[in-house]
N, C-alpha and C positions, 0 to 999 in steps of 0.2 A: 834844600828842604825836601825832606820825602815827600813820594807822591800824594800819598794819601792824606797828606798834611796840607798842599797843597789845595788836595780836591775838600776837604774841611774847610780853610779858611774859605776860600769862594763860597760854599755852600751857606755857610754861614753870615757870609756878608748877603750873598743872595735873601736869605729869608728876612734881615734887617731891611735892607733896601725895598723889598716886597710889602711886608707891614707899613713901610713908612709912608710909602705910596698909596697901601690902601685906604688909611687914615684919611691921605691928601684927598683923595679920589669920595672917602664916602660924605667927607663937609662937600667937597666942591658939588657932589653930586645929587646932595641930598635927597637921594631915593628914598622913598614911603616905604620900601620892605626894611630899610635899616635905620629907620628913623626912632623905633620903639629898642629903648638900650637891652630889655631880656630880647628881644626880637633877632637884633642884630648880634647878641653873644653866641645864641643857641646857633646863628649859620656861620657865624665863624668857627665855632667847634665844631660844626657840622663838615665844613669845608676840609679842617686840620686834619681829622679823625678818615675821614673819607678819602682825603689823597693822600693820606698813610698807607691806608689800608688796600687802598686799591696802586699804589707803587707796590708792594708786595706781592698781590697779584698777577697785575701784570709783568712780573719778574716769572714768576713759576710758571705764565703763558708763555714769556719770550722764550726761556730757557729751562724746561719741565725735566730734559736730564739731568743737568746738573742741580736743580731746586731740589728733585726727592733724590738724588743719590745719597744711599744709605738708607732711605727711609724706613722707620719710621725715628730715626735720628734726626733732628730740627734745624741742628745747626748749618746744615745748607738752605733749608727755606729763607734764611734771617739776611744773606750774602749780599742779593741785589736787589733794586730798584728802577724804575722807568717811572719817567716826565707823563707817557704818554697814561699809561693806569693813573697816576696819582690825579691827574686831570679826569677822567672819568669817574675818578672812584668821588673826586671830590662832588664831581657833578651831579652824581647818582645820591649821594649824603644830606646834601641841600636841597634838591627838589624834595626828598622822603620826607626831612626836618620841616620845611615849610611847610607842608601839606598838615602835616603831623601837629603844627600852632597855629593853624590857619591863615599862615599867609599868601596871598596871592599876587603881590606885585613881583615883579622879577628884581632880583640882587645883583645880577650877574654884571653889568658894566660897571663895579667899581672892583673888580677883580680884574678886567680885561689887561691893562695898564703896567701893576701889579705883578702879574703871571709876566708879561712878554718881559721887562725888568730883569724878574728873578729866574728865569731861566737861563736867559743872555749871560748875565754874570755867572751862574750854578756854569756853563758849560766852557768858560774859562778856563776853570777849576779842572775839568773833563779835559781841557786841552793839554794842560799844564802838569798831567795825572799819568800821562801818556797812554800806555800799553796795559796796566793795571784797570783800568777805568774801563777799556772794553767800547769806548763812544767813537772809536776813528773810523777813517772807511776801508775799502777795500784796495790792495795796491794799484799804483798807478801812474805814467809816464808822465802824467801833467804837470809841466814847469814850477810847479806850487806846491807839488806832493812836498810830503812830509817825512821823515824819519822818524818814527816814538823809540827806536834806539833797540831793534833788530833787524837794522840793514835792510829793511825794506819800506820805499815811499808808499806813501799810501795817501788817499785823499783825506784832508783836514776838515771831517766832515761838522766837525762842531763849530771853525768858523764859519764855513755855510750857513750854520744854522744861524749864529752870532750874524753873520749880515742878512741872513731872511729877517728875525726877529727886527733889529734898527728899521729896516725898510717897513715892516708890518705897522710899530709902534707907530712910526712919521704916517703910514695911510691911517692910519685908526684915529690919529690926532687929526690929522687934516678934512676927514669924511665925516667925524662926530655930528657934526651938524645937519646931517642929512640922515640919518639913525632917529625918526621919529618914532617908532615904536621900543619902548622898555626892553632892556636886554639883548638891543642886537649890536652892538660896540664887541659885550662878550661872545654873537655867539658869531661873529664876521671873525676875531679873534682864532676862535678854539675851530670851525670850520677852514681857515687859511693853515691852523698849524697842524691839523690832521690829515688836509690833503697836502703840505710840503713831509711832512714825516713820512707818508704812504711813499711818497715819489725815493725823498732822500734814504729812505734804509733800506734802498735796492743796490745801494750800491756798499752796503755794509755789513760785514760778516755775516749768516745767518750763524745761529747754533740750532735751531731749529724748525723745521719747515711743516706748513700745512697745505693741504691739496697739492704739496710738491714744491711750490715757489712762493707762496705768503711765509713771510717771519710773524711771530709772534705777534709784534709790533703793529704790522701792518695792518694783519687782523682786526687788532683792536681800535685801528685807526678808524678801516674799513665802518666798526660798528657804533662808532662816533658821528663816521657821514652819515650812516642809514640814519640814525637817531634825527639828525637834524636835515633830511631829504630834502622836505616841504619849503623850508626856511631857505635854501642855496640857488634855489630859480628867483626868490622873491628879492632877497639883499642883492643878487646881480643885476636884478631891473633896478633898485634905488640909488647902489653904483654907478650905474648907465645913465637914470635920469632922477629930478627929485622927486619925493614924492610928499604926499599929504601927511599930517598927524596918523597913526596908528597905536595902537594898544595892547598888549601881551601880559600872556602871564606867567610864562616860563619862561628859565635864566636865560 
């Protein structure tokens, strides 16, 4: 099967397995932000629209030569995609939309689940894509490396990723019960996979660099943490020990 066929079917199974999950996730969860059925349409299209849009983005951050080469011909902005934008953009789309219908309970843990799910599987696809795909690491002597089939090993960094995600998924199931405040499942989620992404795409092609040694990627990672500062002292203390009921209102 070609590659790109390959990296479709995963992709596609990815987004079913993700939906189906969410589904599971918003009965089991029955969160007050998605309880009102126009409520919960407006942030799922919110969601959709916004990690489109922001996978786009974050493409032309990772990779700004090749995105406007030719410009102002289009046809290279439309090429790639990142996990890491489509998560921000989706994040950024859902707080606007909510604010925008007045909702103020957070949404975000029945997405948590969902997202770790549909990524795992989408990077399969990335693995099995090989050298087209762009997702591998940099060469490398480790017993594990890889061949994507130009004679050079390289680190198989999407199964990295593929057993960070399983491990995240099992902590995020096992610690739910101590996540008394709304929305911290997703934001212990999206916090864990901003700081393994910063770590793991050091060791993965850059195509293009900022202040000299951030990728693109990192970058955006980087402004994923800042966003959520406040929050990564507090869920390391409820990690550490339990703690009481709490209350929030963003995702």
């Amino acid at each position: 099967m070609p590659s790109f066929a390959w990296h479709s079917a995963f992709e596609i199974l990815a987004y079913f397995i993700g939906v189906r999950l969410f589904l599971r996730e918003r009965r089991h969860l029955a969160l007050p932000a998605l309880a009102d059925r126009d409520n919960s349409l407006w942030i799922g299209v919110a969601a959709i629209v916004g990690a489109a849009v922001g996978a786009k983005l974050g493409y032309w951050i990772e990779d700004p030569r090749n995105a406007f080469a030719d410009f102002p011909d289009w046809r290279h902005l439309l090429e790639g995609k990142t996990i890491v934008g489509a998560l921000l953009g989706g994040l950024i789309t859902v707080e606007a939309v909510k604010r925008a219908i007045g909702v103020t309970q957070s949404s975000g843990d029945a997405f948590a689940l969902p997202l770790v799910a549909g990524i795992a599987i989408g990077r399969i696809g990335c693995f099995l894509a090989g050298l087209d795909d762009h997702t591998y690491g940099n060469p490398t002597s480790v017993p594990w490396a890889v061949d994507f089939g130009d004679g050079i090993p390289r680190h198989p960094t999407q199964f990295y990723e593929i057993a960070f995600l399983l491990l995240l998924a099992a902590f995020l199931v096992s610690r739910r019960a101590r996540f008394r405040r709304a929305g911290d499942t997703f934001r212990s989620f999206l916090i864990a996979y901003l700081a393994f992404r910063l770590a793991i795409d050091s060791i993965k092609p850059v195509a293009y660099t900022y202040l000299g040694f951030l990728s693109g990627i990192q970058l955006l990672c980087l402004a994923g943490l800042l966003y959520y500062h406040r929050d990564i002292p507090r869920i390391a203390r409820i990690l550490a020990r339990q703690q009481g009921p709490e209350t929030s209102t963003r995702s």
